[in-house]
The first five atom37 places (N, CA, C, CB, O) and aatype in JSON, in Angstrom:
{
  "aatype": [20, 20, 20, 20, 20, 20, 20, 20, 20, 20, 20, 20, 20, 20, 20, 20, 20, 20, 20, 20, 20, 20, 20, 20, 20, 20, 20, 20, 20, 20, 20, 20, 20, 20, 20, 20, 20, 20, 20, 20, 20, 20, 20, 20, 20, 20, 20, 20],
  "atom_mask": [
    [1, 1, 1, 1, 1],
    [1, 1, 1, 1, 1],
    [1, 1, 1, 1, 1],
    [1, 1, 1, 1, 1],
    [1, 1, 1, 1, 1],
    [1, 1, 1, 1, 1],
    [1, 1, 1, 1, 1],
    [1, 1, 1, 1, 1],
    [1, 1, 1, 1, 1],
    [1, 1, 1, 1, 1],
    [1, 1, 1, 1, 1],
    [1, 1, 1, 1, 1],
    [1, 1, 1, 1, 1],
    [1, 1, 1, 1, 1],
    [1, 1, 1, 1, 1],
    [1, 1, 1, 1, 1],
    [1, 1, 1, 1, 1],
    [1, 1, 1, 1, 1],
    [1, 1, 1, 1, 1],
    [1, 1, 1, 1, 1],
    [1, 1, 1, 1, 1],
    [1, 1, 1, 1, 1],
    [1, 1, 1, 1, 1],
    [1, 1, 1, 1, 1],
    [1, 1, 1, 1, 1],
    [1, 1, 1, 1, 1],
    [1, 1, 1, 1, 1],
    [1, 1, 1, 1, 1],
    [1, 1, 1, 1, 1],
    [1, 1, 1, 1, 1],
    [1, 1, 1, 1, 1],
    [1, 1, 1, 1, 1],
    [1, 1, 1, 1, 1],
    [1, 1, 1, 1, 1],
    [1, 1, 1, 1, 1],
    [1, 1, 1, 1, 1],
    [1, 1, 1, 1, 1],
    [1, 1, 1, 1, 1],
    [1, 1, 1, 1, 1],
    [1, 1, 1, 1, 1],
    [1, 1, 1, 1, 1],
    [1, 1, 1, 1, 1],
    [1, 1, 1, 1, 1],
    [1, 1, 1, 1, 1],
    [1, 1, 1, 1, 1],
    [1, 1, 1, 1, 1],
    [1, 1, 1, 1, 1],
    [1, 1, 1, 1, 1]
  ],
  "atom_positions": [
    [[-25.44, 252.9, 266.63], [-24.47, 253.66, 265.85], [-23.52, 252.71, 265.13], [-23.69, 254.62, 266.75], [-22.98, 253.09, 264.09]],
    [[-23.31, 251.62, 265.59], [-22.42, 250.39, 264.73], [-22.76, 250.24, 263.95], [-22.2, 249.2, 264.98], [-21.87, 250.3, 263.1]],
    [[-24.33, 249.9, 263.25], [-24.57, 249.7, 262.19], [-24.45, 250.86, 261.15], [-25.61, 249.17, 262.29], [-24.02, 250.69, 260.01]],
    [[-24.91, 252.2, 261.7], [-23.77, 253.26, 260.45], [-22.6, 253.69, 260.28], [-23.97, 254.38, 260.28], [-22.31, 254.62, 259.53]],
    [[-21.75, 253.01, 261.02], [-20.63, 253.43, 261.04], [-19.97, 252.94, 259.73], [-20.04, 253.06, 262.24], [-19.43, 253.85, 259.09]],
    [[-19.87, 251.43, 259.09], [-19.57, 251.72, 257.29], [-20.29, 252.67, 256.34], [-19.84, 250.45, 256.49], [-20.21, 252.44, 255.13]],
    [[-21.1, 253.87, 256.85], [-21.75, 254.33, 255.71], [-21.27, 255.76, 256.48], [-23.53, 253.86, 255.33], [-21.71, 256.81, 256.02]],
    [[-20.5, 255.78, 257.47], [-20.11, 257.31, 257.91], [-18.8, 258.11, 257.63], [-20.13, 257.34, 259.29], [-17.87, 257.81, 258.37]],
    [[-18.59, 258.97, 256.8], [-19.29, 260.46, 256.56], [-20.88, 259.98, 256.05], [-18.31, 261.55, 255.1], [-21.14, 258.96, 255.41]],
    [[-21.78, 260.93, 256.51], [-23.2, 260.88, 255.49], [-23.58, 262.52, 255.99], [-24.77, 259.32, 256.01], [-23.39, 263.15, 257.03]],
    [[-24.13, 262.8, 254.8], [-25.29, 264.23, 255.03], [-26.37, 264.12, 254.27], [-24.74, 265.76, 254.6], [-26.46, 263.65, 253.14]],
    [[-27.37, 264.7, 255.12], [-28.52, 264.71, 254.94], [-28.75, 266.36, 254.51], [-29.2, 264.08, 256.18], [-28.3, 267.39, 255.02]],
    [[-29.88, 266.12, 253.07], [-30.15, 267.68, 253.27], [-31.67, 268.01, 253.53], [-29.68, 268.51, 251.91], [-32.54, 267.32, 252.99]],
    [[-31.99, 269.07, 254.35], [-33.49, 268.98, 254.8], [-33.62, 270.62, 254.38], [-33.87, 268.45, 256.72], [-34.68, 271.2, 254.61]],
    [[-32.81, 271.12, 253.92], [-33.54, 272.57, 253.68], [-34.88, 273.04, 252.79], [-32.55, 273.32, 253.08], [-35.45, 274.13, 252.87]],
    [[-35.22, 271.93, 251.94], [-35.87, 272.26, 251.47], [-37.14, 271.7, 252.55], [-35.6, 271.98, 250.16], [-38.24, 272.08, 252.17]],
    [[-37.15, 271.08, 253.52], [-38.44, 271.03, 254.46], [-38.67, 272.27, 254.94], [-38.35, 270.09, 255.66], [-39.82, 272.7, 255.02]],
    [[-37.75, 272.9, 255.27], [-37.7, 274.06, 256.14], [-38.25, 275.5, 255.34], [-36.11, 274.19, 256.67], [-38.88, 276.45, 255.8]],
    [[-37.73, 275.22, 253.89], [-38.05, 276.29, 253.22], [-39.69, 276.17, 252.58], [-36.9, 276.43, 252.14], [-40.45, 277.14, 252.48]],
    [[-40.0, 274.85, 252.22], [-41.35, 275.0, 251.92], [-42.82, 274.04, 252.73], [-41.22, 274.71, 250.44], [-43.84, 273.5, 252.3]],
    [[-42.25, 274.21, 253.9], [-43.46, 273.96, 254.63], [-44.67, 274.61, 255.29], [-43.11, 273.53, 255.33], [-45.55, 274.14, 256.01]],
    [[-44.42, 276.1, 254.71], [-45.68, 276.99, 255.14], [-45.84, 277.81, 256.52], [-46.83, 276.07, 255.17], [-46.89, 278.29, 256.93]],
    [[-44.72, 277.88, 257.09], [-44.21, 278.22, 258.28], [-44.43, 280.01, 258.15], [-42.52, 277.55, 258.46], [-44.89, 280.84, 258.93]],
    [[-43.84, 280.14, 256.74], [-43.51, 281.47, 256.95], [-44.74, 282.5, 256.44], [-42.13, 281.72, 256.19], [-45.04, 283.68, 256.64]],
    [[-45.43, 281.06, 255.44], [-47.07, 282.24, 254.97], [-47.73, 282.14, 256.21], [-48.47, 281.6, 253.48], [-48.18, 283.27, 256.42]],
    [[-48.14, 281.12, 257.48], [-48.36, 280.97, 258.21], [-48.61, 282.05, 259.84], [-47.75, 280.19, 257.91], [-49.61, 282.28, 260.52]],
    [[-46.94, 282.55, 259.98], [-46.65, 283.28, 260.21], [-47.5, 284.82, 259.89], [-45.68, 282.92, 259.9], [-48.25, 285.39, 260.68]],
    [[-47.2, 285.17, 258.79], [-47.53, 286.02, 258.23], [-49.45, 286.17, 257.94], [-46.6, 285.85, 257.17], [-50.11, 287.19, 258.11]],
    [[-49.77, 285.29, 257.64], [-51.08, 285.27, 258.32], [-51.61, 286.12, 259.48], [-51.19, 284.13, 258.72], [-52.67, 286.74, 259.54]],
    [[-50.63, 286.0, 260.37], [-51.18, 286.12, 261.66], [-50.49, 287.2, 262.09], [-51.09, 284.94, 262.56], [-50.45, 287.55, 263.27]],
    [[-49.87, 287.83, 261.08], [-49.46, 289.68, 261.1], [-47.92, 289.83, 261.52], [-50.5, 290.72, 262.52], [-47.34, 290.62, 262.27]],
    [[-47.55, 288.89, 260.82], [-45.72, 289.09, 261.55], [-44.86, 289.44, 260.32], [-44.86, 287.34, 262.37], [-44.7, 288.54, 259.49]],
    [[-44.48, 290.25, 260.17], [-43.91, 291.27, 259.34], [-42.58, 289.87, 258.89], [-43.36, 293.1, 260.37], [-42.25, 288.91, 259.59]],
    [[-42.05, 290.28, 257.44], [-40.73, 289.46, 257.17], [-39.79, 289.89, 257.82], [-40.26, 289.41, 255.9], [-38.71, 289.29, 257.82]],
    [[-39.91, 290.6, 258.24], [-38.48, 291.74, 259.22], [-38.86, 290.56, 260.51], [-38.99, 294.31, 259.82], [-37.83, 290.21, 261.08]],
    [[-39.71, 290.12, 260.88], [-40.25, 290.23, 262.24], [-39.89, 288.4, 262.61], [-42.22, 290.88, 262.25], [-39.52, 287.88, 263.65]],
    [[-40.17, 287.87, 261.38], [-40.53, 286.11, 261.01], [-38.88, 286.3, 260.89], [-41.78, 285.39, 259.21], [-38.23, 285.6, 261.66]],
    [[-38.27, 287.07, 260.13], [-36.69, 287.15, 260.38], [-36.15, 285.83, 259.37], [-36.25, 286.89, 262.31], [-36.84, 285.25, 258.53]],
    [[-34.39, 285.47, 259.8], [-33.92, 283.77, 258.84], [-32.94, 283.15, 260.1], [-32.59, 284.04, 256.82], [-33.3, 282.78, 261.21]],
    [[-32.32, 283.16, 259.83], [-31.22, 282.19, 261.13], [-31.66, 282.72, 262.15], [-29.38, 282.33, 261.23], [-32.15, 283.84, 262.16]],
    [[-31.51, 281.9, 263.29], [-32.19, 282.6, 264.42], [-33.28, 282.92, 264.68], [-31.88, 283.44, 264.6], [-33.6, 282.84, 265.87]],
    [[-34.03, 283.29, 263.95], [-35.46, 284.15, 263.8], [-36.47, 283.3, 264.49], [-35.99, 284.43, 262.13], [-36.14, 282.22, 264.96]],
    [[-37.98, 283.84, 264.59], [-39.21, 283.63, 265.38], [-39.29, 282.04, 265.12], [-40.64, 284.58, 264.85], [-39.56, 281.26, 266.04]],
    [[-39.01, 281.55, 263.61], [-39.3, 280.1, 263.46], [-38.44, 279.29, 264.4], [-39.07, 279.64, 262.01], [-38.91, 278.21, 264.76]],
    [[-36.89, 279.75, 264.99], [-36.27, 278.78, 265.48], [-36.07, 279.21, 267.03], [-35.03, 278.51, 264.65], [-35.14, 278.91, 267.78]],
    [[-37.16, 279.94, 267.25], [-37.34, 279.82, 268.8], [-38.49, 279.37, 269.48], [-37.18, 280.98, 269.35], [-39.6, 279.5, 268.97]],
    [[-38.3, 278.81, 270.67], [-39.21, 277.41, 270.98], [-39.88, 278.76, 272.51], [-37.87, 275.2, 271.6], [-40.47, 278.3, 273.49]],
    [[-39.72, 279.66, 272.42], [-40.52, 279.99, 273.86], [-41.29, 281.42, 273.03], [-39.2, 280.44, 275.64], [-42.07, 282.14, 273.65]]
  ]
}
């Protein structure tokens, strides 16, 4: 962490990984309604 600490504040933006990686045609493939695949929170960001 010392070595970023002259370059800290920093942000990173990754939304666009999240938005076009195929997760959600994927999903949907396999019969999961957009209601169902959901956005914050939703089926993509749960691990069980």
């Amino acid at each position: 962490m010392r070595a970023l600490s002259p370059r800290l504040p920093f942000r990173i933006q990754i939304s666009g990984h999240y938005q076009n990686n195929g997760q959600i045609a994927y999903l949907a493939s396999q019969g999961f309604t957009a209601f169902r695949i959901g956005g914050h929170a939703g089926i993509r960001d749960m691990s069980n």
